[in-house]
N, C-alpha and C positions, 0 to 999 in steps of 0.2 A: 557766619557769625553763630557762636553756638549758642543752645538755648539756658537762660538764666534757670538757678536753682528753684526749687520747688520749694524751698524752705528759707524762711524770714529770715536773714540776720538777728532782726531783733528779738526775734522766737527765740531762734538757736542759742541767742545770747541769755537771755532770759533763764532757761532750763539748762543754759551748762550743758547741751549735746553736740555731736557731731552736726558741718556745717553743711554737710551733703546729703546724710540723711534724715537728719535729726531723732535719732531715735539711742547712738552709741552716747555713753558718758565721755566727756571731756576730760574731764580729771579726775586723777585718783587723791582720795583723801580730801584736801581742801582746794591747795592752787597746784599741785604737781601736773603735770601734762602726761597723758598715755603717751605712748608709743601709736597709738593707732586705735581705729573706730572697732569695737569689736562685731557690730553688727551692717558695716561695708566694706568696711576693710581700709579705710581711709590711712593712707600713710598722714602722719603728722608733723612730719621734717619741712613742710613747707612753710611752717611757722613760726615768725619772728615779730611777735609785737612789741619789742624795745622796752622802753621806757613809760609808751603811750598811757596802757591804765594805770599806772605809777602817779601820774600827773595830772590824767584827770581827775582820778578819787582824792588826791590835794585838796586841787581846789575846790571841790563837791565838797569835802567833809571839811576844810576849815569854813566853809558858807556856814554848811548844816552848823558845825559845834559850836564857831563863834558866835550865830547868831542867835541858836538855842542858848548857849549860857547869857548873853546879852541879855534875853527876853526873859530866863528864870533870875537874873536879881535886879532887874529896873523893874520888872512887873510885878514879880513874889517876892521878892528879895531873901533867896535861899542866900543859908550862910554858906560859907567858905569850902566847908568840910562835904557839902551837902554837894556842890559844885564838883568837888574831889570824888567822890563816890559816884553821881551820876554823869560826869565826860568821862569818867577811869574806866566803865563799865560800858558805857553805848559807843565810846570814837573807837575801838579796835572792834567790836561787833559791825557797824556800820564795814568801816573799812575791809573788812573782810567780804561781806556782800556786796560792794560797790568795786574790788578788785575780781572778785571773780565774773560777775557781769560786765565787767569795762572789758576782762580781757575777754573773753569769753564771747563778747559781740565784736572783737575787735577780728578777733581770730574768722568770726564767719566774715566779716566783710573784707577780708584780708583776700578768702577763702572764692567767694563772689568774683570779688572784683581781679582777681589771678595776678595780686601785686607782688611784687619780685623783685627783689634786690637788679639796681638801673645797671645795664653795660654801655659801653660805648659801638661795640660791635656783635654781631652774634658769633655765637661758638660754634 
């Protein structure tokens, strides 16, 4: 049995590093994926997290928006316009930090746990 990583998922997910050593950047620019760890060398072709942070930042941010705008006009009752400017402005901010960390931590525990497209047989 070989011995598990030295580094958290949830770290690694957290800080957007490589899952092995935590120290290389994960992506370049916002959500692009490197080619590889530049400080282990980590190939990054092992990575395929579908759809998963797609779906959960959904339903994380329709909670968060829906339930923030709920509580800004039953409790303050901001008008309409005011609703317009503050979800236009935080649900793609939000959304962007909650896709990079969703995939991000998905990717080390993908990483971790040595998950792999199923076969029927080996090759």
């Amino acid at each position: 049995m070989s011995r598990p990583s030295a580094i958290s998922p949830l770290s690694a997910g957290l800080a957007c590093r490589c899952p092995r050593c935590g120290k290389g950047p994960l992506f370049v620019h916002v959500l692009n994926m490197r080619d590889g760890c530049d400080a282990c060398g980590l190939d990054y072709k092992f990575v395929d997290t579908g759809d998963g942070p797609a779906v959960f930042a959904i339903f994380i941010l329709g909670f968060v928006c829906v339930g923030g705008a709920l509580i800004a006009e039953f409790k303050f009752g901001v008008p309409w316009w005011a609703h317009v400017l503050l979800w236009g402005i935080l649900t793609p901010l939000i959304a962007v930090f909650l896709l990079r960390f969703l995939k991000a931590t998905l990717i080390a525990l993908q990483f971790r746990n040595k998950a792999e497209e199923g076969r029927l047989e080996k090759e």
